[in-house]
C-alpha positions in Angstrom: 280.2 -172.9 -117.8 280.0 -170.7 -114.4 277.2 -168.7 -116.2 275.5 -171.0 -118.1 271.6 -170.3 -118.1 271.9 -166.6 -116.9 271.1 -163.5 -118.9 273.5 -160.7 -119.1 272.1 -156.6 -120.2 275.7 -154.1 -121.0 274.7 -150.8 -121.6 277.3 -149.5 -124.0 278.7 -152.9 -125.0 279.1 -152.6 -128.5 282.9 -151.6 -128.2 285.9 -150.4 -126.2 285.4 -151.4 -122.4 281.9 -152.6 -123.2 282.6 -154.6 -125.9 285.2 -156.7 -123.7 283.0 -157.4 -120.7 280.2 -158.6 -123.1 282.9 -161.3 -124.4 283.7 -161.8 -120.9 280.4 -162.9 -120.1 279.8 -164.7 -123.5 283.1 -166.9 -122.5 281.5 -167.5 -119.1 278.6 -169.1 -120.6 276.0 -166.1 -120.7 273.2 -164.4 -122.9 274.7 -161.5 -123.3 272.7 -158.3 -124.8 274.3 -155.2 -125.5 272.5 -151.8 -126.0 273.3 -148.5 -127.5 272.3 -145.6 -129.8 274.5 -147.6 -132.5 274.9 -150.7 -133.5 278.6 -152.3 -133.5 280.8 -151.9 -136.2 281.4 -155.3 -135.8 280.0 -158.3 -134.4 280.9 -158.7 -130.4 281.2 -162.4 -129.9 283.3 -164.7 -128.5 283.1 -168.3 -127.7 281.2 -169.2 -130.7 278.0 -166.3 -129.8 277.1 -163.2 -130.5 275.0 -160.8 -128.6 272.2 -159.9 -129.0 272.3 -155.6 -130.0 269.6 -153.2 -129.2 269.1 -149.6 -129.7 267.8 -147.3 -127.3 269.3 -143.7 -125.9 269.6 -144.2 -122.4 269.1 -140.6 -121.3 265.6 -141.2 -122.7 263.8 -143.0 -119.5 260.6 -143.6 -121.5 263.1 -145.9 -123.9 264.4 -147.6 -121.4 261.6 -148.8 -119.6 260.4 -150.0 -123.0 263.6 -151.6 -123.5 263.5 -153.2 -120.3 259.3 -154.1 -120.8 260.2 -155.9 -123.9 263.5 -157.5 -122.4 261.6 -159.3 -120.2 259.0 -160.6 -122.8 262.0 -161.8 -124.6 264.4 -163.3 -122.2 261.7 -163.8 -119.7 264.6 -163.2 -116.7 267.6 -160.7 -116.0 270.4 -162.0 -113.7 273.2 -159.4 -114.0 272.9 -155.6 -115.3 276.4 -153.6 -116.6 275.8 -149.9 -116.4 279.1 -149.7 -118.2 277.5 -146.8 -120.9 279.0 -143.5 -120.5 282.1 -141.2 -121.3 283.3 -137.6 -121.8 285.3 -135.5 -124.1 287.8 -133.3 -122.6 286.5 -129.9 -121.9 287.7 -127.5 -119.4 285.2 -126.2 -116.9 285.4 -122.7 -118.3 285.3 -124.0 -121.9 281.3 -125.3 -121.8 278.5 -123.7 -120.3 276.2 -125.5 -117.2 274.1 -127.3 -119.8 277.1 -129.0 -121.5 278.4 -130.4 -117.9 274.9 -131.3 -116.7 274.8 -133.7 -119.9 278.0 -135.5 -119.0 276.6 -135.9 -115.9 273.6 -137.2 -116.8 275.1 -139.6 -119.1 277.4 -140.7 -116.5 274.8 -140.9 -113.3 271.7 -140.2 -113.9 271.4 -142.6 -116.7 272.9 -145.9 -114.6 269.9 -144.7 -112.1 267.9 -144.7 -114.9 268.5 -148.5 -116.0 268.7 -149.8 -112.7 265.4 -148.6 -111.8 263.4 -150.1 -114.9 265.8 -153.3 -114.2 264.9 -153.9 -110.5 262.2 -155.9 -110.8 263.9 -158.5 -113.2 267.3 -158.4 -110.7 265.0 -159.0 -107.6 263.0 -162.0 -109.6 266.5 -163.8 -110.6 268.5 -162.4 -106.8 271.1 -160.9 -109.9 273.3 -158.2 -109.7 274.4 -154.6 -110.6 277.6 -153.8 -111.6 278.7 -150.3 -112.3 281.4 -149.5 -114.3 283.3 -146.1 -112.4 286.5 -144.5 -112.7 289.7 -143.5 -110.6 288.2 -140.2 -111.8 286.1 -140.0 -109.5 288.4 -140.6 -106.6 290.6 -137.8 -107.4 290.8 -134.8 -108.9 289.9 -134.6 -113.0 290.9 -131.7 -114.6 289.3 -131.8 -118.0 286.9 -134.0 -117.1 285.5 -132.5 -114.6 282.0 -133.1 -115.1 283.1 -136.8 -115.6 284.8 -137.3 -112.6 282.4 -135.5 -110.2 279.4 -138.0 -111.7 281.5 -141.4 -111.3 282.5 -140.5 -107.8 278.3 -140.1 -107.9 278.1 -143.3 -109.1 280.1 -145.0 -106.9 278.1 -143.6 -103.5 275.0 -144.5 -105.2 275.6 -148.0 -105.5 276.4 -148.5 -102.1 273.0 -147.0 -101.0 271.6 -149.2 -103.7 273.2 -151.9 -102.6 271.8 -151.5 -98.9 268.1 -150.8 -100.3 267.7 -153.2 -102.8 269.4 -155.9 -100.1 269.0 -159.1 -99.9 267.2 -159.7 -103.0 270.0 -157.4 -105.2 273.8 -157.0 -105.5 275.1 -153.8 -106.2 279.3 -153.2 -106.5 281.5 -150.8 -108.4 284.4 -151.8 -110.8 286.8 -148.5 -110.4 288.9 -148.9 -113.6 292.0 -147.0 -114.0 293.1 -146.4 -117.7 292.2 -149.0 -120.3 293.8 -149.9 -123.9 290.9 -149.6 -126.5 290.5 -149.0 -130.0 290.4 -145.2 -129.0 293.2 -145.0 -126.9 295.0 -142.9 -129.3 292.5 -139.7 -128.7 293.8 -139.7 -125.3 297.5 -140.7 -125.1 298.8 -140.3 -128.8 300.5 -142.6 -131.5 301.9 -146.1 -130.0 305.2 -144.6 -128.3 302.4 -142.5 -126.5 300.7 -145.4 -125.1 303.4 -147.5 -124.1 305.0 -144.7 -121.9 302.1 -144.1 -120.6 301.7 -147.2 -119.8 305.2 -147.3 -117.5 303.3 -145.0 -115.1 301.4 -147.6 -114.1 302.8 -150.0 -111.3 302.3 -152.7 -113.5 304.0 -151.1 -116.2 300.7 -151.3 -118.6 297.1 -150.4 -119.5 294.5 -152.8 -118.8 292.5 -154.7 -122.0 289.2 -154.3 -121.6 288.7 -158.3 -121.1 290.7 -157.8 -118.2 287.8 -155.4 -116.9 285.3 -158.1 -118.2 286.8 -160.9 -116.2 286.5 -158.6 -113.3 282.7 -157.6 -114.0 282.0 -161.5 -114.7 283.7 -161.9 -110.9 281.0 -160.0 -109.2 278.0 -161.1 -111.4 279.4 -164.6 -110.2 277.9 -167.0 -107.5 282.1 -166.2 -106.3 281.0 -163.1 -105.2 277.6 -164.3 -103.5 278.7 -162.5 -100.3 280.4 -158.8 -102.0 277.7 -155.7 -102.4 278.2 -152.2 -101.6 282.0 -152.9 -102.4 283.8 -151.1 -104.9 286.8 -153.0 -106.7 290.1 -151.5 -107.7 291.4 -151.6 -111.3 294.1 -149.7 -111.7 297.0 -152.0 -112.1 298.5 -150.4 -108.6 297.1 -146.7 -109.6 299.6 -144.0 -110.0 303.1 -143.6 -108.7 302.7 -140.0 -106.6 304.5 -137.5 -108.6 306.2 -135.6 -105.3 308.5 -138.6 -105.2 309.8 -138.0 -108.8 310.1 -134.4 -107.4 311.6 -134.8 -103.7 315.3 -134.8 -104.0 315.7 -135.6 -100.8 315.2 -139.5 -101.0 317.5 -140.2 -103.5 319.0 -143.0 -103.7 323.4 -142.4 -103.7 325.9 -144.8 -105.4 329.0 -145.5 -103.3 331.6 -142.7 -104.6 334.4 -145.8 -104.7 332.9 -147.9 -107.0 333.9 -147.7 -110.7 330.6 -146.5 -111.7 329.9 -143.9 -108.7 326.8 -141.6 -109.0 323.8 -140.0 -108.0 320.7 -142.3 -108.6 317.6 -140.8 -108.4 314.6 -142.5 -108.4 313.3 -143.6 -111.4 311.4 -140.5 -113.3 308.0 -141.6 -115.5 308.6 -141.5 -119.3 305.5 -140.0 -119.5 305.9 -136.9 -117.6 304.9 -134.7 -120.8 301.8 -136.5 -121.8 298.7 -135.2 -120.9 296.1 -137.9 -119.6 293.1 -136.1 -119.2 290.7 -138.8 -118.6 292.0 -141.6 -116.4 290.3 -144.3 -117.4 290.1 -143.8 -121.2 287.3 -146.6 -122.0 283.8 -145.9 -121.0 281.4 -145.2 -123.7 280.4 -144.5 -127.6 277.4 -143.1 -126.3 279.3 -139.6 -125.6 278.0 -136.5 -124.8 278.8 -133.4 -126.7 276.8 -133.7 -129.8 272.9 -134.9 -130.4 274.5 -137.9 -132.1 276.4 -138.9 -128.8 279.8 -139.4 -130.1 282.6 -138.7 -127.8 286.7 -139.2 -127.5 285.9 -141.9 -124.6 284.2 -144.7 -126.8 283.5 -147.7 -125.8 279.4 -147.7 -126.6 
């Protein structure tokens, strides 16, 4: 298979978002290992494998340089890394003092920094790859989330500069997911109806899986991306429809009056105009934030 031989790290793969791009890679033919704080409810496997779980807190950089030390003992190489770990509950900005934020963002940047640094030296070795997992969060504004979105549009800029310093030895790109259908989907967007009408305010009238994402990660890990770094990747399903044109009466669309059916069509209106979507992406990580125990309405650690 394309990725036959290589070895895989997901930070946060043990569910959600994660959990599907470590299949992804298992499918291709990868190692795959998967860290958290916890291990998975479940075995993550696909293809006939399972990977390979271990526990560390990756906003403890003493950990993961251990974790990293004894990943190379045991896998003696590294060819791709998935900073995919990370997440937020929603929490106004005047709802949580400094030190709460500062945790989401460390979660959500400093943390990626944090791995990719103890993995360099293992991605230069094999000529691998970075990919980051960021959000349409952080290309907009995030009410709620604030915190979240300001880190992932972080996280975006810093792997463009890592891709130009670790160059040519290093690839560093950016998946930008939009929202994502996971176990936990129901925190953010309600009972089933919830998540299918949100799902129609999406151009292709759905939420992504996260194997979707993980076919996109395996992509640029691949030898088919050999010439994409610095490049950040769109998953969105089309993004989102602007809401002035729901408004705007003025570009609506008018029946002739002499047909049997005459009227006034408007534009089509979302179905989910009353449900709040505070978190645009809805996948990213199990490790959360608000507690010592790091569980958080975003899950996919």
């Amino acid at each position: 298979m394309e990725l036959d031989g290589r070895v895989v790290l997901v930070t946060g793969g043990t569910r959600g978002v994660g959990a599907g791009i470590a299949r992804a890679f298992l499918r291709a033919g990868a190692r795959v290992a998967v860290c958290a704080r916890r291990p998975p409810d479940a075995p993550v496997e696909a293809a006939g494998r399972t990977v390979e779980f271990h526990p560390v807190d990756l906003r403890e950089p003493a950990a993961v340089r251990e974790l990293l030390t004894g990943f190379a003992a045991r896998y003696g190489r590294l060819d791709a890394l998935v900073n995919n770990a990370g997440g937020t509950p929603y929490r106004l900005l005047g709802e949580g003092d400094a030190e709460r934020h500062a945790r989401v963002v460390e979660l959500n940047l400093t943390a990626p920094l944090t791995v990719s640094l103890a993995a360099h030296p293992l991605l230069r070795a094999s000529r691998g790859a970075v990919v980051m997992i960021g959000s349409v969060s952080g290309t907009r504004p995030s009410p709620g989330t604030a915190a979240y979105g300001a880190a992932k549009a972080g996280l975006e800029n810093l792997a463009r500069s890592m891709a130009v310093e670790w160059a040519p030895e290093v690839r560093v790109n950016t998946l930008v997911l939009g929202m994502v259908e996971t176990e936990l989907s129901h925190l953010h967007y309600g009972d089933e109806a919830g998540i299918a009408a949100v799902g129609r305010t999406v151009p292709l009238g759905r939420l992504a899986t996260p194997e979707e994402i993980g076919e996109a990660a395996v992509f640029l890990a691949s030898d088919r991306a050999a010439y994409v770094s610095g490049a950040s990747l769109l998953v969105h399903g089309g993004g989102e429809r602007p809401a002035f044109l729901d408004a705007a009466t003025v570009n609506a669309v008018t029946v002739d009056a002499q047909t049997p059916d005459a009227a006034t069509v408007d534009v089509p209106t979302s179905d989910a105009a009353t449900v709040d979507v505070p978190n645009a992406d809805a996948d990213a990580a199990a490790v959360g934030v608000a507690t010592a125990d790091k569980e958080s309405r975003d899950g996919s650690v």
